[in-house]
C-alpha positions as CSV (number, residue, x, y, z in Angstrom):
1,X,66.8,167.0,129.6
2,X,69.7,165.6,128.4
3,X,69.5,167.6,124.6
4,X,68.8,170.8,127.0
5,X,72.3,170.2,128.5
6,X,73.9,169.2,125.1
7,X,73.0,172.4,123.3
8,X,74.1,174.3,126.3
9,X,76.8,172.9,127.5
10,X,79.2,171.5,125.3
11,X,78.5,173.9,122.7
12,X,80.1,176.0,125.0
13,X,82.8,173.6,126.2
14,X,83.7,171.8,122.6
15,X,83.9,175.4,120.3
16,X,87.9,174.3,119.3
17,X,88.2,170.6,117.7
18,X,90.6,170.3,120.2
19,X,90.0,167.6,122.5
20,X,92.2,168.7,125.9
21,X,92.3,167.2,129.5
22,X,90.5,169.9,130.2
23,X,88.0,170.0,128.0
24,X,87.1,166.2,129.4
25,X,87.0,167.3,132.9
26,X,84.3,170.1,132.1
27,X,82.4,167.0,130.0
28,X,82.3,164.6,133.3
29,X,81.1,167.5,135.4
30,X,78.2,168.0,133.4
31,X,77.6,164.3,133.2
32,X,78.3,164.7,137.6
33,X,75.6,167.6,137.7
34,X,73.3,166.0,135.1
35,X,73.1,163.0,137.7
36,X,72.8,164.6,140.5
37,X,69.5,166.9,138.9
38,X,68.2,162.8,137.8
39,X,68.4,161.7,141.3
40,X,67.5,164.9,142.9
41,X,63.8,164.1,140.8
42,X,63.7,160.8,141.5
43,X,63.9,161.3,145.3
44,X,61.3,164.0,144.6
45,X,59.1,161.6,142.7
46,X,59.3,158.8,145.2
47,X,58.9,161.5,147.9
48,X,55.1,162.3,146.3
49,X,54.1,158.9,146.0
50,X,54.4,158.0,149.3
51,X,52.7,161.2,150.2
52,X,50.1,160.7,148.2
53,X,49.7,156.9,149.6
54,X,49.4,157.9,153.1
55,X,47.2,161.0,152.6
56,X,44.5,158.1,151.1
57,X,45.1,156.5,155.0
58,X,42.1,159.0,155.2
59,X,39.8,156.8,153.1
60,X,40.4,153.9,155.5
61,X,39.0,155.6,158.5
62,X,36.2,157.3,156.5
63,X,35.4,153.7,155.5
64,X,34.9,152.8,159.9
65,X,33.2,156.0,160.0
66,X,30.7,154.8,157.6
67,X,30.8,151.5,158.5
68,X,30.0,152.7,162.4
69,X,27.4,155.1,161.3
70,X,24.9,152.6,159.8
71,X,25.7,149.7,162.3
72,X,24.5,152.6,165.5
73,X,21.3,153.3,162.9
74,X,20.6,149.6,162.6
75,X,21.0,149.1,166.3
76,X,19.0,152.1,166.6
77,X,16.2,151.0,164.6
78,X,16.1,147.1,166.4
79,X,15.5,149.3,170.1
80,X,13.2,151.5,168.7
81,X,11.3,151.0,165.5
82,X,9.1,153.8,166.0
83,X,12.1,156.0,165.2
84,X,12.7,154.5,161.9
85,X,12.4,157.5,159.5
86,X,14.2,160.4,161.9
87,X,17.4,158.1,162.9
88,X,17.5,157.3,159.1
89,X,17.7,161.4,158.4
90,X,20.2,161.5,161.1
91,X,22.2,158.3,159.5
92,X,22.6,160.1,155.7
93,X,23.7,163.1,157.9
94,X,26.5,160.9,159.4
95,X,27.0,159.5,156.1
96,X,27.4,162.6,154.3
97,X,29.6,164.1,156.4
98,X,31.8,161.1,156.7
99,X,32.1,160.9,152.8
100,X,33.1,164.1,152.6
101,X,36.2,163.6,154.5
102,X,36.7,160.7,152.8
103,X,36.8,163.2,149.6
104,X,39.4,165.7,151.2
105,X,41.5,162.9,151.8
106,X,41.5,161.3,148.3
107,X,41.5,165.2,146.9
108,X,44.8,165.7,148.6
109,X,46.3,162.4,147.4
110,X,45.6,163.7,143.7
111,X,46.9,167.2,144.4
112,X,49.9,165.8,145.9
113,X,50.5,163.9,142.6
């Protein structure tokens, strides 16, 4: 960044050997502007990483989900044994589908890096 607006810049400001006032004012506003531009991305930076860290909130609720899905199947299975293999089927079902919002939310933390 800071060779970028070298070559550009003073190149264009510097072509005399003469060092005027002026000269140094156009030097500190490109020092002002490259600042600004180094800030601007850092607020932009900071900006993603806390998106990213509350779009994995998702993971903590998928982990309930999960968590809620298998304690019904084995509350399920202790009333009525009988129905062991079907509310198993039913269980991965819930499971499944729980993981895979689990995945959309850890997908979106990545894409939001």
């Amino acid at each position: 960044l800071r060779n970028r607006f070298y070559s550009i810049k003073f190149d264009e400001i510097f072509k005399t050997n003469k060092w005027s006032i002026q000269s140094c004012v156009k030097a500190n506003e490109i020092y002002i502007y490259i600042y600004m531009y180094l800030i601007i991305y850092m607020l932009l930076q900071a900006a993603k990483f806390v998106g990213a860290g509350l779009a994995t909130i998702g993971l903590a609720g998928a982990g309930v989900g999960i968590g809620t899905v298998f304690g019904a199947l084995v509350i399920g299975i202790s009333r009525n044994p009988s129905l062991k293999d079907e509310l198993f089927k039913l269980a991965i079902l819930g499971f499944a589908l729980t993981e895979a919002i689990a995945l959309f939310s850890l997908m979106m933390a990545f894409l939001i890096l």
